[in-house]
C-alpha positions in Angstrom: 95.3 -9.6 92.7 91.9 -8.1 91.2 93.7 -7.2 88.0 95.3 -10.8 87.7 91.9 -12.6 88.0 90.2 -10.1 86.5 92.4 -10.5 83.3 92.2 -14.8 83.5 88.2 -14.5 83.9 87.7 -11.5 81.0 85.8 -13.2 78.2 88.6 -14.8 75.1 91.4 -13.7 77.7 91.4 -16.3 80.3 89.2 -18.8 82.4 89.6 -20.5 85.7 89.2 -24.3 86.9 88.7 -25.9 89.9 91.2 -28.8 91.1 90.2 -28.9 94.8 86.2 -28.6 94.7 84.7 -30.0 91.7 86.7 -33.2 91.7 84.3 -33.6 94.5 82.1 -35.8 92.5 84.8 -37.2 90.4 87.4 -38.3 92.6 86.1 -40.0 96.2 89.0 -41.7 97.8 87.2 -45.4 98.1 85.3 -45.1 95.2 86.1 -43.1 91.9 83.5 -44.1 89.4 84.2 -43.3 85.7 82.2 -39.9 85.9 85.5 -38.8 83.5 88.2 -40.7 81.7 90.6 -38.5 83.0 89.4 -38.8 87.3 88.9 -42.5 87.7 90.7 -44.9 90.6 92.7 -46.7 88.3 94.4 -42.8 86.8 94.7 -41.8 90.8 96.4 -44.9 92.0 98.9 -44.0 88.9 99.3 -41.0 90.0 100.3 -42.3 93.5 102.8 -44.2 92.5 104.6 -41.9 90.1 104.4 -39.4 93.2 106.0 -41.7 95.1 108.0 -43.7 92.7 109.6 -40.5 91.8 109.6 -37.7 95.5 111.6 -40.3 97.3 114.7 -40.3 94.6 114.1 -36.7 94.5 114.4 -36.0 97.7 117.5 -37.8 98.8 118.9 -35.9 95.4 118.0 -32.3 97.1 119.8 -33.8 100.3 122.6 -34.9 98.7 122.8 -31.3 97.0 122.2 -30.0 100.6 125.1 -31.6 102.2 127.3 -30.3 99.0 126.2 -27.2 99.7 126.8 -27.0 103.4 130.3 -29.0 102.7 131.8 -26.8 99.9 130.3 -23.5 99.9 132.0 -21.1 102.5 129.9 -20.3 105.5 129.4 -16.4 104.9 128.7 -17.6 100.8 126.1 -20.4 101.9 124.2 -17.7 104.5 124.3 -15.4 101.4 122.7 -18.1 99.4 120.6 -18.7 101.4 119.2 -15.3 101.5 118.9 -15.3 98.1 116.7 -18.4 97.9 114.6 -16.6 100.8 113.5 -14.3 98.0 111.4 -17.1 96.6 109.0 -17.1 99.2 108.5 -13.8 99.8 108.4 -12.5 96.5 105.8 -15.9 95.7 103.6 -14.6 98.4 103.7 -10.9 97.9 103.1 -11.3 93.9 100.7 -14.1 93.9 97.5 -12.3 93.9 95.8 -15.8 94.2 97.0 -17.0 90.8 98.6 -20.3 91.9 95.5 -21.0 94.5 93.0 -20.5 91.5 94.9 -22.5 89.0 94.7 -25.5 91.6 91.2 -24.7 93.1 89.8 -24.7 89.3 91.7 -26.0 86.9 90.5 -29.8 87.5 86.9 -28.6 87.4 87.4 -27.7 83.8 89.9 -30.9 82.8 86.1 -32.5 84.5 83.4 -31.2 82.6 85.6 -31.9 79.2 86.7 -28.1 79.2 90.6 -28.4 78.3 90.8 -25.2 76.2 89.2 -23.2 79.3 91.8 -25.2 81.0 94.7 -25.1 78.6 94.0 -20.7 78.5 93.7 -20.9 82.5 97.6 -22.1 82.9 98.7 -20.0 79.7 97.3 -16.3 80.6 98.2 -16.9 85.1 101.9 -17.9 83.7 102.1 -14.8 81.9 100.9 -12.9 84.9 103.3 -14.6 87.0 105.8 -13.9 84.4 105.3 -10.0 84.6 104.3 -9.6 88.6 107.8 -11.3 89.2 109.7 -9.6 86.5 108.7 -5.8 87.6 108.9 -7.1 91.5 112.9 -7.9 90.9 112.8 -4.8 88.3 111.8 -2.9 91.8 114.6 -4.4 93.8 117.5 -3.5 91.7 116.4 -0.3 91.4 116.7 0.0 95.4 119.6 -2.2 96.1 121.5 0.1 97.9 119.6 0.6 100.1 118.0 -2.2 100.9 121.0 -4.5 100.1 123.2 -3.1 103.3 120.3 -3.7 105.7 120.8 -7.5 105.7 124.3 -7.8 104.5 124.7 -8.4 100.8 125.4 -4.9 99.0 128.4 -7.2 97.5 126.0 -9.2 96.0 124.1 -7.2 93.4 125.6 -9.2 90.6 124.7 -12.9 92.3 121.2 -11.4 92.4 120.6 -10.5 88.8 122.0 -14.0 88.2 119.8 -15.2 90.0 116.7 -13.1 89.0 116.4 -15.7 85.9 116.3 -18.6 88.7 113.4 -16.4 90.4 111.6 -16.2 86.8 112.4 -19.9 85.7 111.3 -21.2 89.4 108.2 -20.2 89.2 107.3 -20.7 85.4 107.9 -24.6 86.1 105.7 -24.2 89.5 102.7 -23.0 87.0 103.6 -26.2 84.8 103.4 -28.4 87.3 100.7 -27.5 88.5 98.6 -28.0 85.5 100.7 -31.5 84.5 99.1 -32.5 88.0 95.8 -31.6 87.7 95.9 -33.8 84.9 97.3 -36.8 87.4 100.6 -36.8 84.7 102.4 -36.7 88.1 104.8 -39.0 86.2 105.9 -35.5 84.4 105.5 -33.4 87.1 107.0 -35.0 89.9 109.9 -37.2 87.5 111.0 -34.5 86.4 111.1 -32.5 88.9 113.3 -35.7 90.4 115.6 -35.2 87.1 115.8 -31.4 88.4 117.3 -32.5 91.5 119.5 -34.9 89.7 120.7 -32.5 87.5 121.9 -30.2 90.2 124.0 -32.7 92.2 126.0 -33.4 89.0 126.7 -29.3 88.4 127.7 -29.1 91.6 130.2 -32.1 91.2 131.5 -30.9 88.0 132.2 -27.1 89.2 134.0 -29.4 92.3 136.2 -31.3 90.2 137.0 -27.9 87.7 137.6 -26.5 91.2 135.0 -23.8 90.4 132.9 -24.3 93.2 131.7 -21.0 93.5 128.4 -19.4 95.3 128.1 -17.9 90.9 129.2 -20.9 89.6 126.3 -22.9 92.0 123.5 -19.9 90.6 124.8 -21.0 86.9 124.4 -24.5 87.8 120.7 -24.3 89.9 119.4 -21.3 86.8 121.0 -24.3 83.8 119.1 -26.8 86.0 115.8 -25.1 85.8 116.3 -24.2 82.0 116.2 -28.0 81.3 113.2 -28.7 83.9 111.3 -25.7 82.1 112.0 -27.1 78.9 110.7 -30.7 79.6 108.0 -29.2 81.9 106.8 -27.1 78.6 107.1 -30.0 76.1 105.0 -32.3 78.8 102.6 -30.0 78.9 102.3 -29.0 75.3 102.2 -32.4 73.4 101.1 -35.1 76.4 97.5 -33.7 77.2 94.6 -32.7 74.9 93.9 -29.3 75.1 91.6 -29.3 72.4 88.3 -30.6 73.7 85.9 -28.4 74.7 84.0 -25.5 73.0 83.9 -22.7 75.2 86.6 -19.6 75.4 84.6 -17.5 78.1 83.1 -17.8 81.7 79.5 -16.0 82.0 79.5 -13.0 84.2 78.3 -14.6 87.3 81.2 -17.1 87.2 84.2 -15.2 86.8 82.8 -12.9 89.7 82.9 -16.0 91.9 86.8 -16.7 90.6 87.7 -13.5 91.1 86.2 -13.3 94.5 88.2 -16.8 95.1 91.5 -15.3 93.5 91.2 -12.0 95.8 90.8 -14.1 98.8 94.0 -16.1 98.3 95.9 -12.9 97.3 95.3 -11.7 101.0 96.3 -15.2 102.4 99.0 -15.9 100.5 100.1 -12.2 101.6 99.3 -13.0 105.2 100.8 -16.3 105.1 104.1 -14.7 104.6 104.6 -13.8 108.1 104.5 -17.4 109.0 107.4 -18.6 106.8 110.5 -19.4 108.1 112.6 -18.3 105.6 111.4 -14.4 106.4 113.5 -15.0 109.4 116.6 -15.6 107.4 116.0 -11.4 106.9 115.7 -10.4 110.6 118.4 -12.9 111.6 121.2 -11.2 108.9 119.7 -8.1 110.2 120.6 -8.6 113.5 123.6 -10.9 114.0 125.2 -11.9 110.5 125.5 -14.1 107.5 126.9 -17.2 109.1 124.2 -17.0 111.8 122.0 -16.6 108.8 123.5 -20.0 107.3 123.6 -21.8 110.9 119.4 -21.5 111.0 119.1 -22.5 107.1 121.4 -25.4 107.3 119.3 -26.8 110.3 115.7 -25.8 108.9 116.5 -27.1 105.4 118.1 -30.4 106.7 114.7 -31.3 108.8 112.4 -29.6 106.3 114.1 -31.9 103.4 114.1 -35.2 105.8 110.6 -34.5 106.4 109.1 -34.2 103.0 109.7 -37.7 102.9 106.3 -37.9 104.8 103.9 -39.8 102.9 101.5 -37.0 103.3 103.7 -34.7 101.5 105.2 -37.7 98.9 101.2 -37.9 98.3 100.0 -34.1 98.9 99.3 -33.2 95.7 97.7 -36.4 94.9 95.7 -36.8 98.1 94.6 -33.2 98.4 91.9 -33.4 95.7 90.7 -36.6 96.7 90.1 -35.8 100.3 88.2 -32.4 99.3 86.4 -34.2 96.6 84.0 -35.5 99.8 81.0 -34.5 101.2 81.2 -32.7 104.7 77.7 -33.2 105.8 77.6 -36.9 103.7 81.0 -38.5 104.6 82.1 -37.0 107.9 82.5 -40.6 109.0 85.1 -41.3 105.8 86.6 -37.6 106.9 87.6 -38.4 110.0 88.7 -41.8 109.5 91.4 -40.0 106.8 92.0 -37.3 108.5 93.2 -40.0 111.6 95.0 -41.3 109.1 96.6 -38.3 107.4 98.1 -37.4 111.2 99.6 -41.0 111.9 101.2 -41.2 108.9 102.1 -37.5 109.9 104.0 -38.5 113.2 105.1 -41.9 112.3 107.6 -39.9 110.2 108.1 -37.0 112.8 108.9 -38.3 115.7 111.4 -40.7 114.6 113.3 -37.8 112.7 113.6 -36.3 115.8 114.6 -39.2 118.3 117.7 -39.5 115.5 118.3 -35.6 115.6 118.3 -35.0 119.5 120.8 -38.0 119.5 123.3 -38.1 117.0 123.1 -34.2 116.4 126.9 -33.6 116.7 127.5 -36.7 114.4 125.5 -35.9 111.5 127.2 -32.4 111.8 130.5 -34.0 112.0 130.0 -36.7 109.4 127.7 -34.9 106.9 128.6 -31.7 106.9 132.3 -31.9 107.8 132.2 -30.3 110.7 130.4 -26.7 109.3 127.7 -24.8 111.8 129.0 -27.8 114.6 128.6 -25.1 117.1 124.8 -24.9 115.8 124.6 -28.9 115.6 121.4 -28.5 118.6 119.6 -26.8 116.2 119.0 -30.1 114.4 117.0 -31.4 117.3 115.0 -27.9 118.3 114.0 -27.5 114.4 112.7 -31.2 114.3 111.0 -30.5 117.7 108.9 -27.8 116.7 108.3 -29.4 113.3 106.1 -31.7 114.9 103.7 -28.9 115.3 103.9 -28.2 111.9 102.7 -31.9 110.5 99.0 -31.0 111.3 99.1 -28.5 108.9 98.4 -30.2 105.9 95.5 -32.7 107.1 93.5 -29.7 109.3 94.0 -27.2 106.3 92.1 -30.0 104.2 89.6 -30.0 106.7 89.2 -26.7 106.9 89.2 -25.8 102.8 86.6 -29.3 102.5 84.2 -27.4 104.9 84.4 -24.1 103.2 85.9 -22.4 106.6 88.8 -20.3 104.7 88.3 -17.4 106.7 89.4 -18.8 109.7 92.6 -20.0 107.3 93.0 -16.3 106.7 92.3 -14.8 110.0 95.0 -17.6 111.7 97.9 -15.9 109.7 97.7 -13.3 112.0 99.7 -15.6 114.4 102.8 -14.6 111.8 102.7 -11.1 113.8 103.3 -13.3 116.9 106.3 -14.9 115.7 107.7 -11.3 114.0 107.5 -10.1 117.4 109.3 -13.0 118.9 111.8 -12.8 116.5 112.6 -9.0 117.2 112.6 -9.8 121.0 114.4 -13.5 121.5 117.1 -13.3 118.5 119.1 -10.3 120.4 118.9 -12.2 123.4 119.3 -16.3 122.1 120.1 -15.8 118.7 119.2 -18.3 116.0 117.8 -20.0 119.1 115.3 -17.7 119.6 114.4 -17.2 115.4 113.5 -20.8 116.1 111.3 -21.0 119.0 109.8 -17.6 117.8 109.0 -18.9 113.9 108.3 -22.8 115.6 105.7 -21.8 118.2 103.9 -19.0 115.5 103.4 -21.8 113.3 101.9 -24.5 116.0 99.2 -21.7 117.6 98.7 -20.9 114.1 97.7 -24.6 113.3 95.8 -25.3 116.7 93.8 -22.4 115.8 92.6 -23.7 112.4 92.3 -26.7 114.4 89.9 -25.5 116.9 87.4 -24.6 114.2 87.5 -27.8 112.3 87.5 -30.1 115.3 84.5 -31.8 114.7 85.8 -33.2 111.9 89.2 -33.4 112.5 89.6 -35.9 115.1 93.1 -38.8 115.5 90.8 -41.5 117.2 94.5 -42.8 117.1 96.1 -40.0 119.1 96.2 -41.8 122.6 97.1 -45.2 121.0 100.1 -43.7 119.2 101.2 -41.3 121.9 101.9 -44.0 124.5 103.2 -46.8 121.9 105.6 -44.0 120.5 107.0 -43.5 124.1 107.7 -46.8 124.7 109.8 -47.5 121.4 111.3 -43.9 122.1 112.2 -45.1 125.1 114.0 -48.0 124.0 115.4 -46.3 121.6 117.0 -43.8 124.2 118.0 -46.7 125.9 119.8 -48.3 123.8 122.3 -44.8 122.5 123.1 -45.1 126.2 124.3 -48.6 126.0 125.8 -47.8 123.1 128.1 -44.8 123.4 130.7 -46.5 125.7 131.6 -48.3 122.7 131.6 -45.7 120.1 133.0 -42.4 122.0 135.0 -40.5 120.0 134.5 -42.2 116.9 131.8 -39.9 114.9 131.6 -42.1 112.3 131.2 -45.3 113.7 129.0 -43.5 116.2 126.6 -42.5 113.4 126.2 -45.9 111.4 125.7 -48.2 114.4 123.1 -45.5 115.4 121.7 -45.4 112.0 121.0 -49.1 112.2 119.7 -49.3 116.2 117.3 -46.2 114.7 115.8 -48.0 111.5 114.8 -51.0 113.7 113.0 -48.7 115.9 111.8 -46.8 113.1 110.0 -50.0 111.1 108.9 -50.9 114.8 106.8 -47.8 114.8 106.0 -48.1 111.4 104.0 -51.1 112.2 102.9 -50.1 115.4 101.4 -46.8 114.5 98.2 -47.1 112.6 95.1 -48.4 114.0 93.2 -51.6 112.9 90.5 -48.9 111.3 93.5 -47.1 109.6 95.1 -50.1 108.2 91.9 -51.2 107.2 91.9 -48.0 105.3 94.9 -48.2 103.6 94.3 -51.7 102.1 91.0 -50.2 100.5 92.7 -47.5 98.5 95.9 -49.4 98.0 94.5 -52.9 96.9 97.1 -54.0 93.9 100.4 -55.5 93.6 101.3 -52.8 96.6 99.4 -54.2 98.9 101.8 -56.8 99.7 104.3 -54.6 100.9 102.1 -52.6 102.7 101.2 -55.6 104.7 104.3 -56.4 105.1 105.4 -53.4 106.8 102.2 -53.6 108.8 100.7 -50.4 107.8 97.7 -52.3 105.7 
């Protein structure tokens, strides 16, 4: 990690900038004065939009891709793909050495003070790093694959992986790239056509279909063609939409690049750390220790609720809101931060809990309908992964908290939680299975996030918690009520089943919607959101 930052910071090598801190002065949620023509309100309400404009067709492109997936791929092939894909976060974490964390943290800073060829270098010289950590990383597996390969099931495999080594390169050469599109708000770029990405894939996979080629190489060729073309566009965005020219320094005085490198080195022992929390390490213990199909029963049910609920507005907006809400002043604005961070967590559950009131119901019909039937014997997963995802929806708002007051050690020192779930996993997944990688990786995550919690509570407080809690029981409870009345009429029939419960659910669902926010939240919402939106936003109750 040293060597990484060390080789960004070294005088005409490489320089850092600072999304997440400096746009502290340029980017206040209520008020963005014109400090810089790149950070004003007018730029990050466009930014908005494109994120949203473009995540939510995105997003029902990866489901749609998902249920393909599930649908087509045999069950040993789609728990062996989704091994490979497992790789992703582990070998992210384990070569990161803070590059990613620093290119968002100080990249902005730059674009801010005018600084686009410290800015432009910063991106360049971290994706060539990423480019050569990744490349000797897989390098390092292949030479090992026999014996690491049997461990967890896939010595057959060795060809799928090298295949899929170029997806592992390209994946993370268009993460760099979007990054650095974003921290210049061209979210339309970086988000669109990351949308077109998901596009893109749902055709492949219907072409190999219909050439009845629908194999798990065949989906590899499609996702590693898919990420060509992103990269491509991504790269061409990048190169010829912003101005890298302004600016006149190619170097970082001494006392600065110690304080990136001592930022990068940080985040290369968190990002590190953090891999113990991620749920797809459990993918490894649980093809360890039952099988490949077991291994595809806990993806299929983590991915379908993981994909669902990215269609959170705090994740549609995350990379949009998170340098806005650090750009404040802890000790000046705590009033504004808690009033967001109330607001970050309602719009949190108002997604959440409604995902899983439709889960816990209609679990064996969405397995049934959706999938055709694959994993049905798994179908309760559904409910048990959406239950313990509400503990995870406080993640994002009290990690904000917690990186606007400067408190990142206690960030890095709640990873150790991961050792927690590790240990679960080793003791419940003998005894429940994928049951107990679930409730082992679930409750890991929610101490993890009550712990960061506990430090930042001052700050981070939902004046709306009690209001929403006892409002969401009594629509829940209707809810419930009303699949009661209605099975009698729909038993047996999975499909009817699940599109008469689709429609009793979205009534409750916009009946939450406008209950959940608070008059001080909607208040809040109208402020930043004040144009032609607006009027939907009222409409929907929410502003």
């Amino acid at each position: 990690m040293g060597i990484a930052t060390a080789f960004c910071l070294t005088p005409g090598i490489g320089l850092h900038y600072d999304p997440f801190r400096d746009l502290t002065q340029v980017l206040e949620l209520r008020a963005l004065l014109v400090t810089n023509r790149l950070y004003t309100r007018k730029s990050a309400r466009t930014a908005a939009f494109h994120a949203l404009l473009f995540r939510i067709p995105g997003q029902a492109a990866a489901l749609v891709s998902y249920v393909v997936l599930v649908r087509w791929l045999p069950e040993t092939e789609y728990g062996a793909y989704s091994l490979l894909y497992a790789m992703l976060p582990v070998i992210g974490t384990l070569m990161s050495f803070g590059m990613e964390n620093t290119l968002g943290r100080y990249q902005p800073e730059y674009l801010r003070k005018g600084e686009n060829r410290l800015a432009n270098r910063l991106s360049r010289n971290i994706a060539l790093l990423r480019l050569i950590t990744t490349a000797a990383f897989l390098a390092a597996i292949l030479v090992f694959w026999d014996e690491i390969a049997p461990f967890f099931d896939i010595a057959e495999y060795r060809d799928h992986f090298v295949l899929f080594a170029l997806v592992i390169i390209t994946h993370f050469q268009c993460h760099i790239l979007s990054i650095s599109l974003s921290a210049h708000l061209l979210h339309k770029y970086s988000v669109g056509l990351t949308a077109i990405f998901s596009v893109l894939k749902v055709v492949g996979y219907a072409l190999a279909f219909w050439l009845q080629m629908f194999t798990l190489r065949t989906v590899i060729l499609v996702d590693l063609a898919a990420y060509l073309i992103l990269f491509a566009c991504l790269k061409y965005a990048y190169s010829s939409k912003p101005d890298h020219r302004k600016g006149e320094r190619t170097a970082l005085p001494p006392e600065e690049r110690k304080r990136l490198f001592r930022y990068a080195a940080y985040y290369s022992f968190n990002d590190v750390s953090a891999l113990t929390l991620d749920t797809h390490k459990d993918n490894f213990f649980i093809a360890a220790m039952l099988d490949r199909v077991a291994v595809g029963a806990y993806s299929f049910a983590y991915r379908f609720n993981e994909v669902l609920g990215r269609l959170s507005p705090v994740y549609l907006l995350e990379t949009v809101v998170q340098p806005l809400f650090v750009s404040l002043d802890h000790r000046k604005d705590s009033q504004k931060i808690q009033v967001y961070f109330s607001l970050l967590m309602t719009a949190a559950f108002a997604v959440r809990v409604p995902l899983l009131a439709f889960a816990a119901a209609y679990h064996r019909s969405i397995v049934e309908v959706l999938f055709g039937g694959r994993f049905l014997e798994y179908s309760y997963l559904l409910p048990m992964t959406a239950l313990f995802a509400i503990g995870f929806v406080i993640n994002v708002p009290v990690t904000l908290v917690a990186q606007q007051q400067e408190k990142a050690q206690f960030v890095l020192a709640s990873k150790v939680f991961g050792l927690v779930g590790i240990a679960g996993s080793l003791l419940l997944i003998p005894v429940m299975g994928v049951l107990g990688a679930v409730i082992a990786g679930g409750t890991s995550i929610l101490m993890k996030n009550l712990f960061i919690w506990w430090f930042v509570r001052d700050l981070a407080r939902w004046h709306n918690a009690g209001r929403f809690a006892w409002r969401a029981v009594l629509i829940w409870g209707g809810f419930a009520l009303a699949v009661l009345l209605q099975q009698p009429w729909v038993a047996g029939q999975p499909t009817l089943e699940l599109a008469t419960g689709l429609v009793i659910w979205s009534a409750f669902f916009l009946l939450q919607i406008r209950a959940a926010a608070s008059a001080e939240e909607r208040r809040t919402v109208g402020d930043l959101f004040s144009g032609r939106e607006r009027k939907l936003l009222r409409l929907l109750g929410v502003a």
